[in-house]
C-alpha positions, 0 to 999 in steps of 0.5 A: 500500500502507498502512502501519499502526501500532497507537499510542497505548498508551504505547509510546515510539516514536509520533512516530517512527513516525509519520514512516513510517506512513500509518495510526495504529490509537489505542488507546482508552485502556482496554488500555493508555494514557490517554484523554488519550494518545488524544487527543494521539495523534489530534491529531498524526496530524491534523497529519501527515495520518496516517489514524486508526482505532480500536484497541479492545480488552479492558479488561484492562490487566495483559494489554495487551489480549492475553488473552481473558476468561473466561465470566464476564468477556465481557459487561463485557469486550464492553460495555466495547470497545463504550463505548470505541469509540463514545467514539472515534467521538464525539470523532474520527470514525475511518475505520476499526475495527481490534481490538486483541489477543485481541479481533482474535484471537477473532474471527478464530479463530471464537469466536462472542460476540467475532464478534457483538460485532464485528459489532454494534458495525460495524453500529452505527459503519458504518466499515470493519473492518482484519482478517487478510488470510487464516486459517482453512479457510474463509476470511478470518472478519474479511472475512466479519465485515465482509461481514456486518455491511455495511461494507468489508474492509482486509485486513491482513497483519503484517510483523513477527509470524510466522504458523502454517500455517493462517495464524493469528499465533503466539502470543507467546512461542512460538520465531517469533513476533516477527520482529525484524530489517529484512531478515526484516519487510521480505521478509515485507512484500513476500510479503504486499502481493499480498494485503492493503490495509495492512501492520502493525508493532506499535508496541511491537516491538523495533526497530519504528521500524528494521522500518517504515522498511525495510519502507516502503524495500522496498515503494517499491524494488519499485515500490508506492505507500505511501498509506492505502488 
């Protein structure tokens, strides 16, 4: 089972975290952080032997990446999560794409233009993509985003996040949508590993460092193996 981390976005807590995971989803400097903290960021996790995806996201930094564009705002939204990736992809030569926020949510909810999007830039790249393990009636969308556009699936399941009942996040801010205790992260972690490839605490969640090193005790006590998958 993989562990991930979204990092480098100027959170406190990425070397602590980093003695845990076993992938690093780096931002790419433009919802939050720096392309320098990006690049200090890949060099340590190079260090550690922490798998390194891209961690894309809208170019929104009062919203962290976390509110979707207006009409108005997508095509120079989109055109900047595709410049900011390739510039990842140039510099570092990620395993995998992860979005990052409302990005991820978008096209996991079935907007269209976030969908084509997606799918261009994983065409373009031809690197797996880490989406939500289920959601929606119909299925996985991230899988079949993936499918699509040719490249493996990682399933991904969130450890300290609460889902609706048709397997969405819940929105922050709403009563269940931040799980902020070991114990809780680390039962959800064990309820999800059956049908996902990698596991996620966000790096900027309170107590994150205390929820990824139970969770990783959880999963190791029940017998799985913690690797990049």
């Amino acid at each position: 089972m993989d562990l991930n981390a979204d990092l480098g976005e100027g959170a406190p807590h990425d070397e602590a975290l980093l003695e845990w995971v076993t992938s690093a989803n780096v931002g790419c400097g433009e919802h939050a952080g720096s392309w320098e903290l990006t690049r200090q960021t890949v060099a340590r996790c190079k260090e550690l032997g922490v798998r390194v995806g891209a961690h894309p996201g809208y170019p929104d930094r009062e919203g962290l990446g976390r509110v979707s564009p207006t009409a108005p705002q997508r095509k120079v939204w989109l055109a900047s999560v595709r410049e900011q990736t390739l510039r990842f992809f140039e510099a570092f030569e990620p395993a995998y794409v992860k979005p990052h926020g409302a990005l991820y949510n978008d096209a996991a909810r079935g907007e269209m233009w976030a969908i084509e999007a997606l799918m261009a830039l994983l065409a373009e790249t031809g690197v797996p993509l880490m989406g939500l393990a289920e959601a929606g009636r119909d299925g996985p969308v991230h899988a079949a985003i993936a499918q699509l556009a040719g490249v493996p699936f990682i399933a991904e399941g969130f450890v300290d996040r609460g889902y609706d009942a048709r397997g969405f996040l819940l929105p922050r801010g709403t009563p269940g949508a931040l799980l902020k205790s070991p114990e809780t992260a680390s039962a959800q972690a064990l309820a999800l590993a059956g049908k996902c490839r990698s596991l996620c605490v966000h790096g900027d969640s309170p107590g994150c460092v205390e929820i990824m090193a139970a969770v990783r005790f959880a999963l190791e006590a029940k017998g799985w193996e913690v690797a990049a998958c």
